[in-house]
Structures are given as structure tokens and as C-alpha cells.
N, CA, C and O of each residue as an XYZ file, in Angstrom:
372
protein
N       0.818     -1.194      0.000
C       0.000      0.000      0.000
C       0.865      1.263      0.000
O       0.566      2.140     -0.811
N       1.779      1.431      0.721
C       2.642      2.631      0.726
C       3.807      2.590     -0.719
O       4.668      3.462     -0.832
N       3.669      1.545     -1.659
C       4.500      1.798     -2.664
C       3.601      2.820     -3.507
O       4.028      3.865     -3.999
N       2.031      2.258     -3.610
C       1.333      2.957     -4.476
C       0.666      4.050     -4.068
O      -0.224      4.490     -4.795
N       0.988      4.714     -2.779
C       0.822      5.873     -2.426
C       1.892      6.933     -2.622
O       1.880      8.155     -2.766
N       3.003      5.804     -2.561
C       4.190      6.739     -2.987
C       4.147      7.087     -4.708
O       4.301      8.197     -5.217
N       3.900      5.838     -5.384
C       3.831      6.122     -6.766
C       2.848      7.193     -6.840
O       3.383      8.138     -7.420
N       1.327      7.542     -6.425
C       0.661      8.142     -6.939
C       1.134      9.503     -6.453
O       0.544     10.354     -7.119
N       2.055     10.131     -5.460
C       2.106     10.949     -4.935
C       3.251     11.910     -5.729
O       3.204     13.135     -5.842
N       4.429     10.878     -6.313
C       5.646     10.927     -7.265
C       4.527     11.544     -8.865
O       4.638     12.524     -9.602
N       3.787     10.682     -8.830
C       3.003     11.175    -10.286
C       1.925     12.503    -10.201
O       1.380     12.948    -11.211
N       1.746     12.962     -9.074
C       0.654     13.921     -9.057
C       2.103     15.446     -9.065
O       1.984     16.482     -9.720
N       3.086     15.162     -8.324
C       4.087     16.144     -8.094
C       5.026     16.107     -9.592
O       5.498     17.159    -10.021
N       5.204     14.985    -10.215
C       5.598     15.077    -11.776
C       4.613     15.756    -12.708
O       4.924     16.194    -13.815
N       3.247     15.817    -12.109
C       2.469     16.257    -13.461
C       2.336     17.689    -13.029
O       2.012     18.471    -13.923
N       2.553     18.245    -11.662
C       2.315     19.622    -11.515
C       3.936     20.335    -12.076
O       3.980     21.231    -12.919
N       4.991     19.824    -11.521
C       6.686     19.804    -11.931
C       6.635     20.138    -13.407
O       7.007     21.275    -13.698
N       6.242     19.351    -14.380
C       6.063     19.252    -15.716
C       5.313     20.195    -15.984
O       5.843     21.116    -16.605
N       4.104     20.308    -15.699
C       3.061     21.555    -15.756
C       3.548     23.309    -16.040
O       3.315     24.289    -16.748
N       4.526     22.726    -14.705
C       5.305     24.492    -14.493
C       6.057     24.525    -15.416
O       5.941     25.503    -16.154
N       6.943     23.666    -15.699
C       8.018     23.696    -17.049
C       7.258     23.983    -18.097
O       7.591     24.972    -18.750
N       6.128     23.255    -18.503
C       5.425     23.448    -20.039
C       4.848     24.986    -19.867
O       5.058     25.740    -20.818
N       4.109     25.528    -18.680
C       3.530     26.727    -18.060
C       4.976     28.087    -18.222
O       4.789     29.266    -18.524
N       6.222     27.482    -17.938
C       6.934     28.681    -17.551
C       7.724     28.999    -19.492
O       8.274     29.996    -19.961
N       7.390     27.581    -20.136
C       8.087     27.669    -21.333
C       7.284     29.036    -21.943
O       7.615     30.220    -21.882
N       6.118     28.403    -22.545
C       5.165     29.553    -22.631
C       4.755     30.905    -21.664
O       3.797     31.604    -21.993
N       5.314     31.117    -20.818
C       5.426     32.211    -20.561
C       6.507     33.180    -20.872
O       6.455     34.397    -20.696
N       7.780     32.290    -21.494
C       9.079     32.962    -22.100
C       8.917     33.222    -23.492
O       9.452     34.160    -24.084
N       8.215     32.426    -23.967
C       7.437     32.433    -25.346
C       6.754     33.905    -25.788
O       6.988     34.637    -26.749
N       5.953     34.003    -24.843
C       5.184     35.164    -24.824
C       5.453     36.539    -23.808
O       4.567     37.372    -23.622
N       6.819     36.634    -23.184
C       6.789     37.741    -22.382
C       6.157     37.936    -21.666
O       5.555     38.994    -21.479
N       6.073     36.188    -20.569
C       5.010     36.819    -19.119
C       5.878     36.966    -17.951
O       5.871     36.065    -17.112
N       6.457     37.762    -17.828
C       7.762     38.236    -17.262
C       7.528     38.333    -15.879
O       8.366     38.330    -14.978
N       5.890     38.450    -15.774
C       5.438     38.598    -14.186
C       5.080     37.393    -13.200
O       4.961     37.455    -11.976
N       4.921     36.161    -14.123
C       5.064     34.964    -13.852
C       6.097     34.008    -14.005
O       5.894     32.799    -13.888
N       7.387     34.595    -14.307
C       8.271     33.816    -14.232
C       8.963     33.322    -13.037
O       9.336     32.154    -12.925
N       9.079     33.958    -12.412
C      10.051     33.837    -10.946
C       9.079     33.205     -9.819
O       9.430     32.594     -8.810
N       7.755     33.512    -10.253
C       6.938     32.431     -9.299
C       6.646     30.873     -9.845
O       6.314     29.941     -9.113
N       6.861     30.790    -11.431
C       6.344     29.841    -11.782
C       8.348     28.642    -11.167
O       8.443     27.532    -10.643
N       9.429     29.617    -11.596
C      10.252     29.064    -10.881
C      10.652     28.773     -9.724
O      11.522     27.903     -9.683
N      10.235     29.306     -8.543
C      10.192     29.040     -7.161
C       8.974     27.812     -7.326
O       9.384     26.705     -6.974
N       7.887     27.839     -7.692
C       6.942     26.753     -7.590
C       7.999     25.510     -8.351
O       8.494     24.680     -7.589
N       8.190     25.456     -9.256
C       9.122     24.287     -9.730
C      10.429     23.825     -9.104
O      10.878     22.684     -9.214
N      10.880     24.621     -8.573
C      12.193     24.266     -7.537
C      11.184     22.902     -6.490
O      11.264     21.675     -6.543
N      10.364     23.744     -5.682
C       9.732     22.982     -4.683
C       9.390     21.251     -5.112
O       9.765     20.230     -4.537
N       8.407     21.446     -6.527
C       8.438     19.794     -7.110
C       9.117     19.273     -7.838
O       8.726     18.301     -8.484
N      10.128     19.685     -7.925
C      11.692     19.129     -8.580
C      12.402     18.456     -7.628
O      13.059     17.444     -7.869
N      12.280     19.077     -6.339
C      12.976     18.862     -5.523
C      12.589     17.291     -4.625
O      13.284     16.292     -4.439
N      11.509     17.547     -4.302
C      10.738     16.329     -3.632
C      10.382     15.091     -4.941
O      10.000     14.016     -4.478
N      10.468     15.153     -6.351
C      10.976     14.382     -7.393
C      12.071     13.879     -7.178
O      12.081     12.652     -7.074
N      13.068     14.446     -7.067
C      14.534     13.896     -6.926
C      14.750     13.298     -5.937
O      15.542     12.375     -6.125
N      14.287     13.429     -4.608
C      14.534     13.130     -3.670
C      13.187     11.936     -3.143
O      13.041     11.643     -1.956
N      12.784     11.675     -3.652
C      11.622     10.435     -3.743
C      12.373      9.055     -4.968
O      12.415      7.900     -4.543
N      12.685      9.239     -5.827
C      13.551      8.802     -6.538
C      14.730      7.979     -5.792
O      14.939      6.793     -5.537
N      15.635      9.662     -5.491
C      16.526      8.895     -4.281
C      15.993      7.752     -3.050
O      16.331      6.583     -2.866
N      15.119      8.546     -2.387
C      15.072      6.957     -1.476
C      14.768      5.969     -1.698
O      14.985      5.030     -0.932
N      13.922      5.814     -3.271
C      13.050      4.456     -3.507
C      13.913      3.651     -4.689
O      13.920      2.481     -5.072
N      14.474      4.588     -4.991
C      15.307      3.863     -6.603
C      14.419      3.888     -7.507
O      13.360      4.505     -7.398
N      14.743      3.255     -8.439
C      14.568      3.627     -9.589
C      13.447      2.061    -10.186
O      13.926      0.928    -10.228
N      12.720      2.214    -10.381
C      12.236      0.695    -11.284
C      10.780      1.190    -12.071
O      10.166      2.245    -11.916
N      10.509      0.189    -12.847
C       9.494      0.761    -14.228
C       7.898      1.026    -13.436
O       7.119      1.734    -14.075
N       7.617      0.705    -12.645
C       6.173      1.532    -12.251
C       6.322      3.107    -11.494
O       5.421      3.911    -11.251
N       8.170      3.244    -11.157
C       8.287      4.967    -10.947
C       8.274      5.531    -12.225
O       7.654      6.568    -12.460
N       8.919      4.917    -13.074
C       9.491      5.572    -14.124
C       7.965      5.577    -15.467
O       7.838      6.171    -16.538
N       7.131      4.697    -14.774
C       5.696      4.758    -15.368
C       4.858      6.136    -14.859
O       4.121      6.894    -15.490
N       5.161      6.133    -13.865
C       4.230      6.960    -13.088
C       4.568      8.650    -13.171
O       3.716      9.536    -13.093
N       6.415      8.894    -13.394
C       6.481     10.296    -13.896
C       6.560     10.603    -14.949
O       6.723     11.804    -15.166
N       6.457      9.370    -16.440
C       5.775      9.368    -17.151
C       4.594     10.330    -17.797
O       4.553     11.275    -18.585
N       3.565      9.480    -16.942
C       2.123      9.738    -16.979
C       1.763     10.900    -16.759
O       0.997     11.616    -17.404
N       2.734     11.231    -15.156
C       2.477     12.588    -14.231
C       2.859     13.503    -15.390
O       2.058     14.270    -15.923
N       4.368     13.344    -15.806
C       4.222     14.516    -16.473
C       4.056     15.030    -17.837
O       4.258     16.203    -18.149
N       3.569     13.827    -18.867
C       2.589     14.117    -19.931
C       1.606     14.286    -19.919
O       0.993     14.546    -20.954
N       0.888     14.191    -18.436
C      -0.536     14.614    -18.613
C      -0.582     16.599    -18.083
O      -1.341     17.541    -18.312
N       0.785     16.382    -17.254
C       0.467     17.950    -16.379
C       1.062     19.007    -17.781
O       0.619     20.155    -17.785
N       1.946     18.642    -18.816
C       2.132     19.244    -20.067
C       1.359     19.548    -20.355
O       1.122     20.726    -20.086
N       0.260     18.724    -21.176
C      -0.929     18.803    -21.590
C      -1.979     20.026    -20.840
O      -2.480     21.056    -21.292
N      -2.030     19.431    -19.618
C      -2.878     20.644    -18.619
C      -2.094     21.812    -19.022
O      -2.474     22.597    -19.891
N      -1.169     21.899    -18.481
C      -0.375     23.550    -18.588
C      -0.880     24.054    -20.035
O      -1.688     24.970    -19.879
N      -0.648     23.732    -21.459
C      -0.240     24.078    -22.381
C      -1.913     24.314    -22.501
O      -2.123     25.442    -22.948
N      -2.869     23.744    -22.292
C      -4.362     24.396    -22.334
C      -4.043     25.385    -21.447
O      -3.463     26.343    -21.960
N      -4.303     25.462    -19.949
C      -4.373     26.804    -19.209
C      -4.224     27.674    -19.299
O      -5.000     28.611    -19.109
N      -2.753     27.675    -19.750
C      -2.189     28.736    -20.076
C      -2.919     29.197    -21.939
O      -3.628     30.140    -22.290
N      -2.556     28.489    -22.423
C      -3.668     29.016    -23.717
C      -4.878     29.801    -23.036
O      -4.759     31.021    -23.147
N      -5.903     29.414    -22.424
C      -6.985     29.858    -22.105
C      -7.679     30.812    -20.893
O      -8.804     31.199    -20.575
N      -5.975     30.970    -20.318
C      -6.236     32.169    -18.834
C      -5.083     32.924    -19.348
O      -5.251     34.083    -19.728
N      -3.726     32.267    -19.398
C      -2.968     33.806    -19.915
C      -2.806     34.535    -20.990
O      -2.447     35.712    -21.009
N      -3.034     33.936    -21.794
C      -3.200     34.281    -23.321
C      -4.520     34.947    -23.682
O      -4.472     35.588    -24.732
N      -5.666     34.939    -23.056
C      -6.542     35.248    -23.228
C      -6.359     36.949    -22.659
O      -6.739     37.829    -23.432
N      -5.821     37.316    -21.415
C      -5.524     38.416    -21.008
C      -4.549     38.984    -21.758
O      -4.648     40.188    -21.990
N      -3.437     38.246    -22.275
C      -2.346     39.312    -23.172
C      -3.136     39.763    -24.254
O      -2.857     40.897    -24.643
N      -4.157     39.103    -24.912
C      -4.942     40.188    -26.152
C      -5.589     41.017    -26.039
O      -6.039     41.597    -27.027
N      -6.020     41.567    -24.178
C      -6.491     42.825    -24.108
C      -5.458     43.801    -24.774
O      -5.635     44.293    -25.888
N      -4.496     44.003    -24.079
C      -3.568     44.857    -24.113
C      -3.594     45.839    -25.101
O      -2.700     46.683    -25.157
């Protein structure tokens, strides 16, 4: 029980981790200059507890499934959101 709490916990923090990366790409993309330094302090935090979950458990194919998943699905999320909340405000301007 605690492997697959750990897996699901490794995959929910890979898909938000990933999220911010796909989230902070597109914000360099587009000059969101006011969200950069938060979207990087937020990614330090689940980078960090990634690496270090990794470290204690090692390495084998249902982790390496699971940040996978986590973080092609949190790509996906980001790259809508951001299409549809920040992008939507830069065409006031």
C-alpha cells in the first residue's frame, strides 16, 4: 500500500513539476515576465521532492511509469491553461 501511495504521490508532483516547465516555457514564449520567478520558485519545490523520492526508492518501471504519466498529462494541462487564462488576457492589451 505505501508503494502505491508513494507512486501516486511521485506522479501527481511530476504532473504539476512538468506543468510548471510546459507553463513557464510559454510564458518565455510570450513575455510573461510577471510569472516567471513564481512559476520558478513553484518548480524548484516539485523538482525537488521528485529527486529526492527517486533517491530513497530507486529507480524501477512503475516509478518511471508513473512520472511518465504525471508529467505528460500535467504538459498537456499547462499548455491548455495557459492558452486559455494567460493568453486570453495578453490580447487585451
Amino acid at each position: 500500500m505505501t508503494a502505491i501511495i508513494t507512486f501516486l504521490a511521485v506522479a501527481g508532483a511530476n504532473f504539476v513539476f512538468i506543468g510548471l516547465k510546459a507553463f513557464q516555457q510559454r510564458n518565455v514564449i510570450h513575455d510573461n515576465y510577471g510569472l516567471v520567478v513564481l512559476t520558478s520558485n513553484a518548480m524548484a519545490f516539485f523538482e525537488v521532492y521528485v529527486v529526492y523520492t527517486i533517491a530513497k526508492h530507486g529507480v524501477d518501471a512503475w516509478l518511471v511509469l508513473a512520472l511518465g504519466l504525471g508529467g505528460g498529462t500535467g504538459c498537456l494541462a499547462a499548455m491548455l491553461l495557459h492558452k486559455k487564462f494567460v493568453l486570453r488576457k495578453d490580447s487585451t492589451r
